[in-house]
C-alpha positions as CSV (number, residue, x, y, z in Angstrom):
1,X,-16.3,26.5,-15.7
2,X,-20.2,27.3,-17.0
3,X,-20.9,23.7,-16.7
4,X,-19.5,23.3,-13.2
5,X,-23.2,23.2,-11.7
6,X,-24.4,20.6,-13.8
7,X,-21.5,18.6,-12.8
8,X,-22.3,19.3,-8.9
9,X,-26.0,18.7,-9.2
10,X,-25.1,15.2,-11.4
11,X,-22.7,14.0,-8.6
12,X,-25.3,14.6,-5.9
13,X,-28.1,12.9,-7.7
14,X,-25.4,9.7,-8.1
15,X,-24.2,9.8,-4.5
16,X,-27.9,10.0,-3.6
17,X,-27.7,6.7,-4.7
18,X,-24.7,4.9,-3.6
19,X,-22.9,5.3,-0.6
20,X,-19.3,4.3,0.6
21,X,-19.0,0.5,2.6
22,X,-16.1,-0.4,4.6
23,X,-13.9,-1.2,1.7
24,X,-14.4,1.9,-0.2
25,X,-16.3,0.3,-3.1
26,X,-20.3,1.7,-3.7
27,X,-22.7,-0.7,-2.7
28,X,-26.2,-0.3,-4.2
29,X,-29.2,1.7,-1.4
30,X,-32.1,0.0,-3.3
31,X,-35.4,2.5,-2.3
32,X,-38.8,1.2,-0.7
33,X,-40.4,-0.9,-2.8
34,X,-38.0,-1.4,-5.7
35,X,-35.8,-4.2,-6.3
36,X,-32.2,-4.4,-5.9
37,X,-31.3,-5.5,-9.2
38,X,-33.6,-2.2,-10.6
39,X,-31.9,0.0,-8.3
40,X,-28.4,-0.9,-10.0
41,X,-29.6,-0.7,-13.3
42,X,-31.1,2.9,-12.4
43,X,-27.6,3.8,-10.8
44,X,-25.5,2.2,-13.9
45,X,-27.9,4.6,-16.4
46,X,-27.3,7.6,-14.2
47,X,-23.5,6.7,-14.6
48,X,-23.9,6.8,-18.4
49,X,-25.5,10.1,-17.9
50,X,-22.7,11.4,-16.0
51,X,-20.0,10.4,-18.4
52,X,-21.9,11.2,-21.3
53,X,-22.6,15.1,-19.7
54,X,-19.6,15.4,-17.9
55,X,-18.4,19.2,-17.4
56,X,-14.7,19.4,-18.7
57,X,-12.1,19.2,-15.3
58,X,-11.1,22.1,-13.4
59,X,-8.5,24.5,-15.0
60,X,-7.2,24.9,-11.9
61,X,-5.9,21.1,-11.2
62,X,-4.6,20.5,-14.6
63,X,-1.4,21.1,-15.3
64,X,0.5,22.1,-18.7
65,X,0.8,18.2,-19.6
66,X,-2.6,18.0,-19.1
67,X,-2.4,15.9,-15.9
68,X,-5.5,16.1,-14.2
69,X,-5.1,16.2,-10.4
70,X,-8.1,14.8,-8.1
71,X,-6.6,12.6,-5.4
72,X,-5.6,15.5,-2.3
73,X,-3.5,14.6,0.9
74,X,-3.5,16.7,3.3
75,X,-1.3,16.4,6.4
76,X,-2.9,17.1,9.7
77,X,-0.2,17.2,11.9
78,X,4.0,17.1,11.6
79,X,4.0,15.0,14.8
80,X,4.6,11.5,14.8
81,X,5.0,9.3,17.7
82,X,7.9,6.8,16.1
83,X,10.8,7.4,14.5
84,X,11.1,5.5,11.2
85,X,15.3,5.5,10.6
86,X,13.5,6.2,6.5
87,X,12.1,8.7,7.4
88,X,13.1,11.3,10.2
89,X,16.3,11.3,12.0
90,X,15.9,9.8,15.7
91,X,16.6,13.1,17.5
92,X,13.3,14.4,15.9
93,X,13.0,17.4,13.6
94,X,12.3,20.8,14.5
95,X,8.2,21.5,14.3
96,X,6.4,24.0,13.2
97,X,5.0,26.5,15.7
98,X,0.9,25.3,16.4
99,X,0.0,29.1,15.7
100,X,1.0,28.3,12.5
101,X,-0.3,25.1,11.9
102,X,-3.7,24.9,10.1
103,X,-6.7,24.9,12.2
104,X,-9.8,22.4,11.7
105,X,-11.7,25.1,10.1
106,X,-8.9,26.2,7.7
107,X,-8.5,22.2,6.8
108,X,-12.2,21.9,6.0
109,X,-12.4,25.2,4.2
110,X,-9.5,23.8,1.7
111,X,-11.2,20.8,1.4
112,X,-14.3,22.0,0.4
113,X,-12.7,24.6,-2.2
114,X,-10.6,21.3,-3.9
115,X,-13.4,19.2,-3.7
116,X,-15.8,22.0,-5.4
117,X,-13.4,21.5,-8.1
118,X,-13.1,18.1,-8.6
119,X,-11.1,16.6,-6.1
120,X,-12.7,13.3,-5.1
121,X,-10.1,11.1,-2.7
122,X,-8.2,13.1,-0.3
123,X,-5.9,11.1,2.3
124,X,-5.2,12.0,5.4
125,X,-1.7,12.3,6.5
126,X,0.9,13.7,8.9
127,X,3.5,13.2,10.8
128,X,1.0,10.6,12.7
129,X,-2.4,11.7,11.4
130,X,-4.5,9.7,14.2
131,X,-2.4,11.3,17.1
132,X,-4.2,14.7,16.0
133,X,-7.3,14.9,19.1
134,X,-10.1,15.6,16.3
135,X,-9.2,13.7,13.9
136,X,-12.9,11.8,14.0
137,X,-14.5,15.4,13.6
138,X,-12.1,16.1,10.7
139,X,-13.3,12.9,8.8
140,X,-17.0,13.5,10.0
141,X,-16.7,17.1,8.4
142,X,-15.2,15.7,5.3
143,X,-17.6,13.1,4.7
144,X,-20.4,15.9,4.1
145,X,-18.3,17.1,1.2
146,X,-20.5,16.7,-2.0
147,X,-18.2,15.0,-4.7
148,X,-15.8,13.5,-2.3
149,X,-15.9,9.4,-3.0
150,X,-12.8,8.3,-0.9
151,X,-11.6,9.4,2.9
152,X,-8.6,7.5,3.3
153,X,-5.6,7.6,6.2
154,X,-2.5,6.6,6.4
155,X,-1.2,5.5,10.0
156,X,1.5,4.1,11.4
157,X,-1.3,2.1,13.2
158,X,-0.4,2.0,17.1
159,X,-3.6,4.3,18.3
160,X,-5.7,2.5,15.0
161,X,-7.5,-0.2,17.2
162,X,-8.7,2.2,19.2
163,X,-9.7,4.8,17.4
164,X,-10.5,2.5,13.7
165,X,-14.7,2.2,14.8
166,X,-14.7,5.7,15.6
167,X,-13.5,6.5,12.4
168,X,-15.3,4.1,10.4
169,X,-18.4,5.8,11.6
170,X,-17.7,9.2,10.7
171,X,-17.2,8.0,7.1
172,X,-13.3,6.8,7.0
173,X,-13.8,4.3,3.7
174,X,-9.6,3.3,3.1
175,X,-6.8,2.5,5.1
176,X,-3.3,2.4,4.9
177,X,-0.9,0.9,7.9
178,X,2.7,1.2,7.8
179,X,4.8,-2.1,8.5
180,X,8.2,-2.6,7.6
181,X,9.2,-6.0,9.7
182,X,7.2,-8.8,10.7
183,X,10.0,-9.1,13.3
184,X,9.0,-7.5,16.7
185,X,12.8,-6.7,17.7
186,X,13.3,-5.4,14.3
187,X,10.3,-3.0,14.6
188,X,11.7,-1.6,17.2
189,X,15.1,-1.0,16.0
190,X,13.7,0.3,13.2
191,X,11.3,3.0,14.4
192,X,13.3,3.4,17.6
193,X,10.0,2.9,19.7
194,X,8.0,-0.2,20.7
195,X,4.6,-0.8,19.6
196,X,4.8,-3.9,17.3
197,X,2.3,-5.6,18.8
198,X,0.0,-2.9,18.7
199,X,0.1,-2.4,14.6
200,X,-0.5,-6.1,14.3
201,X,-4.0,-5.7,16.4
202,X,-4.6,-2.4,14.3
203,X,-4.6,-4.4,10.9
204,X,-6.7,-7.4,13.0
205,X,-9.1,-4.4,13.9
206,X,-9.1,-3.4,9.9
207,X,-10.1,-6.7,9.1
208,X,-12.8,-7.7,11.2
209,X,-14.5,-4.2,10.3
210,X,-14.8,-5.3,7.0
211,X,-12.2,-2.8,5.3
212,X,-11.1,-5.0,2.1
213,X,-8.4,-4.6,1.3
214,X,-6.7,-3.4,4.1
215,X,-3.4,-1.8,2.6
216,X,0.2,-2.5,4.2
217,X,3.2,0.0,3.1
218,X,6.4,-1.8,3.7
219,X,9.6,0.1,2.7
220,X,12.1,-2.3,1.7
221,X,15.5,-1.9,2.9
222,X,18.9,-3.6,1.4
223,X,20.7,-5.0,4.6
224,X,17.5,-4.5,7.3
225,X,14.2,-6.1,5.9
226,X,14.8,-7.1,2.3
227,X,15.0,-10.7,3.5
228,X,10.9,-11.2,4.7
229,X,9.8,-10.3,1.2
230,X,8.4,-13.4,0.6
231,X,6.7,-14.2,4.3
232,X,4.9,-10.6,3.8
233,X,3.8,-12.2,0.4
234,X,2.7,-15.4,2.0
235,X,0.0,-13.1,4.2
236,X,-1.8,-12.7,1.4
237,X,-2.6,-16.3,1.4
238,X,-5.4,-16.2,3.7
239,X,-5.5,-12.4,4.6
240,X,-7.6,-9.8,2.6
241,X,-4.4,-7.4,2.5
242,X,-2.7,-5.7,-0.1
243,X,0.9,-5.5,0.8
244,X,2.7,-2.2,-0.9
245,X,6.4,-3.3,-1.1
246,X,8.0,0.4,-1.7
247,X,11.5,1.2,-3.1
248,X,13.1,3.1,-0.5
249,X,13.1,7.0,-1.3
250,X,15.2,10.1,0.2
251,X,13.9,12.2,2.5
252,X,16.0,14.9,4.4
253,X,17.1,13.5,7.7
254,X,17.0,9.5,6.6
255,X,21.0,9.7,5.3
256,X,19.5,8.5,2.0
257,X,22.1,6.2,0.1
258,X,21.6,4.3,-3.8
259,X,23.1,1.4,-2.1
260,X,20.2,0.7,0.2
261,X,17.2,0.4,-2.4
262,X,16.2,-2.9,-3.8
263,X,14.4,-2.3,-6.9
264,X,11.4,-3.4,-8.1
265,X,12.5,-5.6,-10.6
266,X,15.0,-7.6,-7.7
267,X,11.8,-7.6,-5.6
268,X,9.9,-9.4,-8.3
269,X,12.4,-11.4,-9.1
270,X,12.7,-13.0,-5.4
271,X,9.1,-13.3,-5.1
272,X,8.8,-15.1,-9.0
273,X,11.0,-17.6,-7.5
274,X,8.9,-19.0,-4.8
275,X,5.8,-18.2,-7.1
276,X,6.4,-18.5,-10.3
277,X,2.5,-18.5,-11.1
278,X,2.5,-14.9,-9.9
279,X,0.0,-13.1,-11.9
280,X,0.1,-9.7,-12.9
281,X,-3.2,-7.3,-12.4
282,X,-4.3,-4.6,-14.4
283,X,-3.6,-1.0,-13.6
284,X,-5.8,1.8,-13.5
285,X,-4.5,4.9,-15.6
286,X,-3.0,6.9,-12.6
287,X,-2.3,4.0,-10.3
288,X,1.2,4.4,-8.2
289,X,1.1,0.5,-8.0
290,X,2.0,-2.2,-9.9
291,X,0.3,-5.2,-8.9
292,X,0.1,-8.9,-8.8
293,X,-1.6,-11.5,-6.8
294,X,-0.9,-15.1,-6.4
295,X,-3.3,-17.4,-7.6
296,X,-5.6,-19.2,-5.1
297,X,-4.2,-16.0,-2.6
298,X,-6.9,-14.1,-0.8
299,X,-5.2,-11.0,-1.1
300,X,-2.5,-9.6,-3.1
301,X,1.1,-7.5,-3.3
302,X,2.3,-4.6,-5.0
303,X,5.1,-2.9,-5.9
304,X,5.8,1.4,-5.9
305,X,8.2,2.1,-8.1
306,X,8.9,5.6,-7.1
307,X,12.8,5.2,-8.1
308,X,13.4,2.7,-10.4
309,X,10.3,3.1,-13.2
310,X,8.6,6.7,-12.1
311,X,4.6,7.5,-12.5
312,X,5.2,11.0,-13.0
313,X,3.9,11.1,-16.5
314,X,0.1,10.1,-15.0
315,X,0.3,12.1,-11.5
316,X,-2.8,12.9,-10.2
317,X,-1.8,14.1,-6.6
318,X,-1.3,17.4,-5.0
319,X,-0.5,17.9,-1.5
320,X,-0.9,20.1,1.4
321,X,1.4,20.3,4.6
322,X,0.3,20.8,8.0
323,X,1.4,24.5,7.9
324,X,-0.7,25.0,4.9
325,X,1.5,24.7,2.0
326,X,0.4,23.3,-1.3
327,X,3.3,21.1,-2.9
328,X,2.6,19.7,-6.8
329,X,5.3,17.3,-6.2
330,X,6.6,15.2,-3.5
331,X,9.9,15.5,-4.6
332,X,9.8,19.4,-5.5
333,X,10.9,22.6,-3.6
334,X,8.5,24.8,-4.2
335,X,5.7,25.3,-1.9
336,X,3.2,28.0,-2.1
337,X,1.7,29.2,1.4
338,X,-2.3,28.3,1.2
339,X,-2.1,29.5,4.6
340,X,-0.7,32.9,4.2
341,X,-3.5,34.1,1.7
342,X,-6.2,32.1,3.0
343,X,-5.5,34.4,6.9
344,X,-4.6,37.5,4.7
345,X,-8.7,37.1,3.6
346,X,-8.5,35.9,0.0
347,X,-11.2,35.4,-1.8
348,X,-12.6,31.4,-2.9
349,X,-11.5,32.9,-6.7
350,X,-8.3,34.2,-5.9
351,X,-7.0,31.3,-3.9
352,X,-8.2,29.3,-7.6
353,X,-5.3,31.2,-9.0
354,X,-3.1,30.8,-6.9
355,X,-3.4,26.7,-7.1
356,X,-3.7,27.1,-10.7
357,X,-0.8,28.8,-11.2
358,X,0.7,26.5,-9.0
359,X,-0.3,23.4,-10.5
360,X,0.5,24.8,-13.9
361,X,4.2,25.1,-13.0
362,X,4.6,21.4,-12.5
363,X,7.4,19.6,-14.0
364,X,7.1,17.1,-15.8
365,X,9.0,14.6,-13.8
366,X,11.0,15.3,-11.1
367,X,13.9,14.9,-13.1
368,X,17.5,15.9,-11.0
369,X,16.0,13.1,-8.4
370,X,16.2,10.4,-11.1
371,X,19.2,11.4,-12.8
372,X,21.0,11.2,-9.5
373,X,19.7,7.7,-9.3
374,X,20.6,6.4,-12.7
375,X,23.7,8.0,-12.8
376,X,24.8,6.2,-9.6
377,X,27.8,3.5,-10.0
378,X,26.1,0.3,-8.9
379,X,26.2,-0.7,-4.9
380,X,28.9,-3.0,-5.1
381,X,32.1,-2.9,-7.2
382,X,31.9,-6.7,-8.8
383,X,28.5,-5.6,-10.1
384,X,28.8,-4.5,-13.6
385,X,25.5,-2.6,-14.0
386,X,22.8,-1.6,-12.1
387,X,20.5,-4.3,-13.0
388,X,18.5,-6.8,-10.3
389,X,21.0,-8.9,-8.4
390,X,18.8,-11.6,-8.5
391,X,19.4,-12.5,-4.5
392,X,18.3,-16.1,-4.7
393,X,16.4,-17.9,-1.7
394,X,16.6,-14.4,0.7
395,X,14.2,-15.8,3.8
396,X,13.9,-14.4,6.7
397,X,15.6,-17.5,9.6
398,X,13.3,-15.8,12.2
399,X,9.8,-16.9,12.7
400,X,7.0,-14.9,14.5
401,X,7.0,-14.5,18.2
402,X,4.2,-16.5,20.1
403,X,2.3,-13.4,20.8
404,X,1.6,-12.8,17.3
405,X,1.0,-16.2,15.8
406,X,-2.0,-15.9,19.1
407,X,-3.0,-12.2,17.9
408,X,-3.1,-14.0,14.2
409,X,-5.0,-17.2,14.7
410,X,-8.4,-15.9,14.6
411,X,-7.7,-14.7,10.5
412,X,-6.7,-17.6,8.8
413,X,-2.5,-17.2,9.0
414,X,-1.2,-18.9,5.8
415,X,-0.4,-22.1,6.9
416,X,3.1,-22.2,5.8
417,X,4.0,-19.6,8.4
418,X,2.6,-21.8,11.1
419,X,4.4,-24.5,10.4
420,X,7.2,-22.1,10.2
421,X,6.5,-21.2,13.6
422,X,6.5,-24.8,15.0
423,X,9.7,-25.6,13.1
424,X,12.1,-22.4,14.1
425,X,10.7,-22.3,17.3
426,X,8.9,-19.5,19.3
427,X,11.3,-16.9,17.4
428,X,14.4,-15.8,18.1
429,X,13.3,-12.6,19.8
430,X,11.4,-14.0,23.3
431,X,14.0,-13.3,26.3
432,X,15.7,-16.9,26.6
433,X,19.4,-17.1,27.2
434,X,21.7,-19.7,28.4
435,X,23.8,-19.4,31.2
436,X,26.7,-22.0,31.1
437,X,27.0,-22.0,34.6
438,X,23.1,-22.7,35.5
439,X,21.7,-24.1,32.0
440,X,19.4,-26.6,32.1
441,X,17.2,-29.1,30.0
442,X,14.6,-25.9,29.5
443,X,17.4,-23.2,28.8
444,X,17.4,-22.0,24.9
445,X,19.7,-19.1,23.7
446,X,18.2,-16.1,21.6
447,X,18.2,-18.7,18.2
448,X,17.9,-22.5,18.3
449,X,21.0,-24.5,17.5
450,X,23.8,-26.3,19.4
451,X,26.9,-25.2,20.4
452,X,28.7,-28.7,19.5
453,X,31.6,-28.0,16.6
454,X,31.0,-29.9,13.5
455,X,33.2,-33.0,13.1
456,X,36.1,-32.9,11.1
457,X,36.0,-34.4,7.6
458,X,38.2,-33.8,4.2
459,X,41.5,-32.9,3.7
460,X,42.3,-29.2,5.6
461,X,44.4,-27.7,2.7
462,X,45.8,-24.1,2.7
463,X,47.4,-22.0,-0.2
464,X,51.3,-21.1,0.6
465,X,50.6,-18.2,-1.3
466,X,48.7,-15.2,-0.6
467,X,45.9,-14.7,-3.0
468,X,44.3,-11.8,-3.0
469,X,47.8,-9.7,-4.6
470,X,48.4,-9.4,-8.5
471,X,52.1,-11.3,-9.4
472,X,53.9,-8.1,-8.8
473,X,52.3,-7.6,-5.6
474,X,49.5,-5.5,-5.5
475,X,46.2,-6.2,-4.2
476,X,43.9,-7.3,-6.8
477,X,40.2,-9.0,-6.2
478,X,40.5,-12.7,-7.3
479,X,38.6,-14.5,-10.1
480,X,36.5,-16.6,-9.4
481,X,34.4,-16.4,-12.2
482,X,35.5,-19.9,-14.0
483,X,35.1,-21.9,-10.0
484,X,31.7,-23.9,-9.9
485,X,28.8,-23.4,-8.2
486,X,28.9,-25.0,-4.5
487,X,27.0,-25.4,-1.6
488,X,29.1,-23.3,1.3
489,X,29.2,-23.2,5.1
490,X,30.8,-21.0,7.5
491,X,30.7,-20.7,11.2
492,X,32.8,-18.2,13.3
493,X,32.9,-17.1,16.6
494,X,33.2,-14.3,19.3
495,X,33.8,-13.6,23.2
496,X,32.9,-10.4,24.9
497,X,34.2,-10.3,28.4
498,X,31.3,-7.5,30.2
499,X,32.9,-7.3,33.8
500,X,30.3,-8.1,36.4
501,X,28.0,-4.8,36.1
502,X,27.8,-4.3,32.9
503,X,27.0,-8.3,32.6
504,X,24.2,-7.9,34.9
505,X,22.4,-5.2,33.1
506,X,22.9,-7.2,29.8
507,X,21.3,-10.4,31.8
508,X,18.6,-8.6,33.1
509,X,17.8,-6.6,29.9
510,X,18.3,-2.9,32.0
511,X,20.7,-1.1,29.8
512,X,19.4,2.4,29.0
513,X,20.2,1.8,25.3
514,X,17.6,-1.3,25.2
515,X,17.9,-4.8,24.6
516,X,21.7,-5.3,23.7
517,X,21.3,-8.7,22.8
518,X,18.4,-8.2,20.3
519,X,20.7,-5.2,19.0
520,X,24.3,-7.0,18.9
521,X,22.1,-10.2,17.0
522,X,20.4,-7.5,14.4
523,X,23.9,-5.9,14.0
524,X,25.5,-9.2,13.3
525,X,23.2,-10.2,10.6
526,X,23.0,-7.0,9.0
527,X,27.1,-7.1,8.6
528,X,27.1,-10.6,7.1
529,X,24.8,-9.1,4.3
530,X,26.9,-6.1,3.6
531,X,30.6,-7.8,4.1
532,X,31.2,-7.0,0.3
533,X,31.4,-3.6,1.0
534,X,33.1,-3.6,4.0
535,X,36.1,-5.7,3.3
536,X,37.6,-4.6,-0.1
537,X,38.7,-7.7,-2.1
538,X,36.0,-10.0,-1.1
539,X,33.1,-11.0,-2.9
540,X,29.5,-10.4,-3.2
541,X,27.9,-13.3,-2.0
542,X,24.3,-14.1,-2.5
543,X,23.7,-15.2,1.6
544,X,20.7,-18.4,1.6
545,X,20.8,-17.9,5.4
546,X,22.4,-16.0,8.0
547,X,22.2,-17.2,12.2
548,X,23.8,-15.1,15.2
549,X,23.3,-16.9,18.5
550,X,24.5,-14.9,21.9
551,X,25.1,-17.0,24.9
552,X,25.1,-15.6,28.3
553,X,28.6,-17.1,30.2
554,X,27.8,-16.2,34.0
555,X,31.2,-17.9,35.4
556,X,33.5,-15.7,33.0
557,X,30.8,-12.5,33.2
558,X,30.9,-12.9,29.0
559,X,28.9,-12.9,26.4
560,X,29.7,-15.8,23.8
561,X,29.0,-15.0,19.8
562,X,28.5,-17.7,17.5
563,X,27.6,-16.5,13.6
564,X,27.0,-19.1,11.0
565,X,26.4,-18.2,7.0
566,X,25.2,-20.3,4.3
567,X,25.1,-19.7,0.5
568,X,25.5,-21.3,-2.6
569,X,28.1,-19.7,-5.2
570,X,31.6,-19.7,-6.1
571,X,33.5,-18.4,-3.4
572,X,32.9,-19.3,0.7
573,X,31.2,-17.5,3.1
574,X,33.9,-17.5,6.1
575,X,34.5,-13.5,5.9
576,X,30.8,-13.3,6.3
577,X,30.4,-15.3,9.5
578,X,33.7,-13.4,10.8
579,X,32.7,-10.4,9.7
580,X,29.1,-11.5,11.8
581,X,30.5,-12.3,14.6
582,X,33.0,-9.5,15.1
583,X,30.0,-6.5,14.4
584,X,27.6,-8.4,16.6
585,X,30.9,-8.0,19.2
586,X,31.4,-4.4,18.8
587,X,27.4,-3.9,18.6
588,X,27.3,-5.2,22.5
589,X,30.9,-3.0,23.2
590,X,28.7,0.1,22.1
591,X,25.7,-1.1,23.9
592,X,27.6,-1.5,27.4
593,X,30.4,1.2,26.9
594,X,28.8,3.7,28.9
595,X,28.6,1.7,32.0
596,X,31.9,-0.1,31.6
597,X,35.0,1.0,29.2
598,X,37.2,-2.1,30.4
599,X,34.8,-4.6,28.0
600,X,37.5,-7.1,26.2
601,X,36.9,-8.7,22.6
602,X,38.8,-11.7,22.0
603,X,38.8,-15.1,20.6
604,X,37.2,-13.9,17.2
605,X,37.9,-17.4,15.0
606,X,37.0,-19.2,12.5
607,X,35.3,-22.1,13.9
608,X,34.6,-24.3,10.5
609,X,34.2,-24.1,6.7
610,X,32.6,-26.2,4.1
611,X,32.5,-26.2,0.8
612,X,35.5,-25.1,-1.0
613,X,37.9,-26.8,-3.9
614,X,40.3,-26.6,-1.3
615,X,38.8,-29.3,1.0
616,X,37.2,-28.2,4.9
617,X,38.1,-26.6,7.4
618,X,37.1,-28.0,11.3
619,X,39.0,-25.8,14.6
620,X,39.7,-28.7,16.4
């Protein structure tokens, strides 16, 4: 610890030189009278000089696997104004009283004692760390810190616009924003609160302040949002963004399941398809990423691998809560109160133990977190092992809405999304619905498509024996491993007779519960994905597309539910489009209950079938 001085006074005399941009990186301060190019040759020796005399790291923040820890996040609030369904359950968690919350000064006087010992990124977190009134004072005050090369945050990003030039000023030099849908609807039904919008004009504020790249975190979800992998890819194209696709993790309160994550190796696999010329990027030593760009792509994606392929063996993070505990893992229980000792009066040497010997009882890896995971039996019962499914062709069949195609058009949007846009339509999510008794020319329903039944066409053949039971009569899953690959079809349909009240509310969007249209369409999508494990004997099937349209029937006070499901594969698709159909009619039942119990489901059918060995199916 001798040599610690030198090590301060060298870090000064290169920061004297160098100072953080927008995007983080140091950009050369040339002085009076001297070039630029001699200015970065002086700054390049100084850097020899530096690693050449470095002082060994703090004892402190290295751990008995010699991990050295210099990245610090400190959480400034447990508050967050959104409620992730990941992340916190949607009545809220109980918070911590403010008396015992840190104060500014005990933040910065942390800080200060990490930095002083080598810590030289710390992130800002929370909760919501930009609903916290001084947060632009808490970055100001860090920025002073001698040694400290990164301020970062990470936001959920509605108060960002407003608060990003503020923050920029006072020294903020990295950014990361929180988006888990490119869907506005989705958003919402996601993190139970509106705001989509304003995220989207958070990361247009990031850009046009020159942060580069501007990070997105997007936790991927089987069954809610692993189907717009590929358009959150295609924003690279013209964006400066690095998009963090992140395997979804447990938390207390999020009613963690296996069956939910899609691993990194299934996300890959989805994107290689559409981009086979997907490059991968080299990796800096205690990186949490792995990443790879597109070539001719402005930006690029990544991948956190927290589940399936850990990083614990090159950890470099420690973290502090907003009540002042210090936690050496994410994933570990034991906390040590920085607080406690830091109000009891302890000394700048004492509270050095006490995160040393913290630090030094880190585990290896968090270890009864991943053999939980490995040891799971895969998500579905026809899958032998838990390997990639290798989900072929999973796009998103919803576009943006017009609002933020407008809030996009000033950053280059990859033009494959625009012409997306112009092809689905202004997105299934703007508030058009058809009324059978007053529909006109101009009338649309929530997503395009007609109504009209398909024409019949092949023979309509049926089995006169059931086939889903074993030949002495037990149930038993059938083959179908020896059938060839087809293209299949399947559309399906649903009624749900409202009353008159409750069919006014739905019409005029005033349901307490929110937009039970948006919700019973959502539902209905999300239950074609995941029919497998709802109905036991029937397939996994690989879905290539998946359409709810809700029609508004004013003469009967009714909703009308039409699902349709597309795939390629061995087996048809018809229990998914029922299966659609009949959640999206439940969905709007629980949406409505509570003004009306006497709601009526009926009329869920099969409309039509393609596809199959046994010939098509057309209800007449």
């Amino acid at each position: 610890m001798a040599a610690q001085p030198l090590s301060r006074m060298l870090r000064r005399l290169l920061r004297s030189s160098a100072r953080s941009c927008s995007s983080g990186a140091p950009v050369t301060q040339p002085r009076l009278g001297e070039s630029a190019r001699a200015a970065s040759e002086e700054l390049s020796r100084r850097r020899q000089f530096l690693r050449e005399h470095a002082a060994p790291f703090s004892a402190f923040l290295t751990d008995s696997f010699g991990r050295q820890h210099s990245y610090l996040r400190i959480s400034l609030t447990e508050k967050c104004n959104l409620r992730c369904q990941y992340c916190m359950p949607e009545e809220g968690v109980p918070l911590t009283p403010k008396a015992n919350l840190l104060t500014t000064e005990e933040i910065l006087t942390l800080a200060r004692l990490f930095v002083k010992e080598g810590i030289d990124k710390i992130r800002l977190t929370g909760g919501e760390p930009l609903i916290r009134p001084d947060v632009v004072d808490i970055v100001a005050q860090l920025q002073r810190l001698e040694g400290l090369r990164t301020i970062g945050v990470t936001t959920n990003g509605i108060n960002l616009t407003r608060l990003l030039p503020q923050l920029q000023k006072a020294g903020l030099s990295a950014i990361n924003i929180s988006l888990d849908t490119l869907v506005p609807a989705k958003f919402e039904f996601i993190v139970r609160r509106k705001g989509f919008h304003k995220v989207m004009e958070g990361i247009h504020k990031a850009i046009e302040l020159g942060y580069n790249p501007v990070k997105v975190n997007c936790v991927v979800m089987r069954g809610l949002n692993e189907d717009e992998l590929l358009d959150f890819a295609a924003l690279t194209e013209g964006l400066p963004l690095d998009v963090r696709f992140i395997e979804y993790m447990p938390f207390d309160g999020n009613k963690w399941n296996f069956k939910k994550m899609v691993s990194y190796k299934e996300m890959l696999d989805t994107i290689r398809q559409q981009w086979p010329e997907l490059e991968k990027l080299p990796e800096e030593e205690s990186s949490t990423a792995k990443a790879f760009k597109i070539p001719g792509f402005q930006g690029q994606i990544s991948f956190i691998t927290s589940m399936s392929e850990h990083f614990c063996g090159t950890c470099n993070r420690l973290r502090i809560t907003a009540d002042g505990n210090l936690k050496v893992c994410l994933f570990g229980n034991s906390e040590v109160s920085l607080r406690d000792h830091l109000r009891a009066g302890a000394s700048e040497q004492e509270l050095l133990r006490i995160i040393g010997a913290a630090v030094g009882r880190k585990k290896r890896q968090h270890a009864e977190l991943f053999l939980m995971f490995h040891d799971s039996p895969p998500a579905n019962p026809s899958i032998s092992s838990w390997d990639p499914l290798h989900v072929q062709g999973l796009r998103p069949r919803m576009s943006f809405s017009s609002q933020m195609v407008t809030l996009w058009k000033g950053c280059r949007v990859p033009q494959a999304l625009l012409l997306a846009q112009q092809r689905l339509g202004s997105g299934c999510f703007q508030r058009h619905y058809t009324s059978r008794a007053d529909s006109d020319a101009n009338s649309k329903c929530l997503s395009p498509g007609s109504w009209a039944p398909a024409a019949p066409s092949g023979p309509q053949l049926t089995s006169e024996q059931l086939t889903h039971v074993d030949s002495e009569g037990r149930a038993a899953m059938v083959d179908v491993g020896r059938k060839p690959d087809t293209e299949r079809a399947a559309v399906a349909s649903a009624v749900v007779l409202l009353g008159p009240v409750a069919f006014k509310l739905v019409q005029r969007n005033q349901l307490k519960k929110g937009d039970a249209l948006v919700v019973a369409q959502l539902a209905g999508i999300q239950a074609a994905k995941v029919t497998s494990q709802l109905i036991p004997l029937c397939h996994h099937v690989a879905l290539s597309h998946v359409q709810v349209q809700l029609e508004l029937d004013s003469t009967r006070h009714a909703v009308r539910i039409q699902a349709s499901c597309r795939a390629r594969g061995p087996t048809g698709v018809e229990m998914e489009a029922l299966t659609s159909a009949a959640v999206a009619a439940l969905s709007l039942y629980d949406m409505c209950k509570a003004v009306s119990r006497d709601i009526v489901l009926e009329e869920i059918k099969l409309i039509s079938k393609t596809g199959g060995q046994r010939g098509d199916f057309h209800r007449a």
